[in-house]
C-alpha positions in Angstrom: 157.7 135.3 199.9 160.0 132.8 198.3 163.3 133.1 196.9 165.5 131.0 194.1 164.7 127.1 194.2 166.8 125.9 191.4 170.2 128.1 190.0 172.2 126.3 187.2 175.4 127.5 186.6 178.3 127.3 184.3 181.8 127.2 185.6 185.1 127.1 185.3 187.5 126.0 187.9 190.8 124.9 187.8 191.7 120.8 188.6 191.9 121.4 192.5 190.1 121.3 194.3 188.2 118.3 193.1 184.4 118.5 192.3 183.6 116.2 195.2 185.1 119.1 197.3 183.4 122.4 195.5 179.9 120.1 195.8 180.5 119.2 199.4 181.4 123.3 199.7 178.1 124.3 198.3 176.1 121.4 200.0 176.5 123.2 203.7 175.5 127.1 202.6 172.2 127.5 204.0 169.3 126.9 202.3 171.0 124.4 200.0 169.5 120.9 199.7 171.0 119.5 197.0 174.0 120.4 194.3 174.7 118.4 191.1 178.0 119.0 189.4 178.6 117.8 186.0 181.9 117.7 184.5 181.5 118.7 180.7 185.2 119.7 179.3 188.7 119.0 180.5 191.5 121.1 179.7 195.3 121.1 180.0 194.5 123.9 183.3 190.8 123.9 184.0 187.5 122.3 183.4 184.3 123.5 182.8 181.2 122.2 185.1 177.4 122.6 184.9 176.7 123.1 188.6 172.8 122.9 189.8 171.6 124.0 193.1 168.3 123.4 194.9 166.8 124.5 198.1 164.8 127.3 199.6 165.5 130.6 199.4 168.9 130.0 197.7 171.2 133.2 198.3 173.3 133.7 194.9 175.9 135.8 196.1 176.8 133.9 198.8 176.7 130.9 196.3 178.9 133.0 193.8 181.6 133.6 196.8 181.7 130.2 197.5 182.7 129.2 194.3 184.8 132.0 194.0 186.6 131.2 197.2 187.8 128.2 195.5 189.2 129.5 192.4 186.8 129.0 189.9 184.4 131.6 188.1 180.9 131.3 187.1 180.4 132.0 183.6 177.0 132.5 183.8 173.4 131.2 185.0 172.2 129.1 182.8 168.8 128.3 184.6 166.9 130.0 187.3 164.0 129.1 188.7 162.0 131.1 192.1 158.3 131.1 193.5 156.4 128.3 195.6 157.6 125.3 193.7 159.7 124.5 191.0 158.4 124.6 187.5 159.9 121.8 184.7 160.5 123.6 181.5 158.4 122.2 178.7 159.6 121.4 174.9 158.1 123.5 172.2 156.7 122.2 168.9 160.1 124.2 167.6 161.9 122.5 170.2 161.0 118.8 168.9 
């Protein structure tokens, strides 16, 4: 059975650490093979990042902790995606 492949989350965190550190945090937990961070607002004490996570298996919690460990809170999941492979999401007439 397989686990979560992708998890993209929305976080805040304050300026320090950096988001080279809180990626290369998340880039050792196990099962991870590859984060993305993307910085999308900047405030006088935090800033707000889309964080994306891929890899087998992917335990949330211990991802949650991780980021939690560093100060910053997870908003919420924005994207999840689980099974044998990874399946792109597909626009809608609606969508277009």
């Amino acid at each position: 059975m397989t686990g979560i492949r992708r998890l993209v989350l929305d976080v805040l965190k304050p300026h320090h650490p950096s988001i080279v550190e809180l990626s290369k945090t998340l880039s050792v937990l196990q099962g991870v093979h590859g984060v993305n961070l993307s910085l999308y607002e900047v405030d006088q004490q935090t800033e707000t990042v889309k964080i994306t996570v891929e890899g087998e298996n992917l335990d949330y919690e211990e991802i949650k902790q991780a980021i939690e460990n560093l100060g910053a809170v997870v908003h919420s999941i924005d994207e999840i995606a689980a099974g044998k492979r990874l399946v792109e999401e597909v626009q809608t007439l609606q969508e277009r």
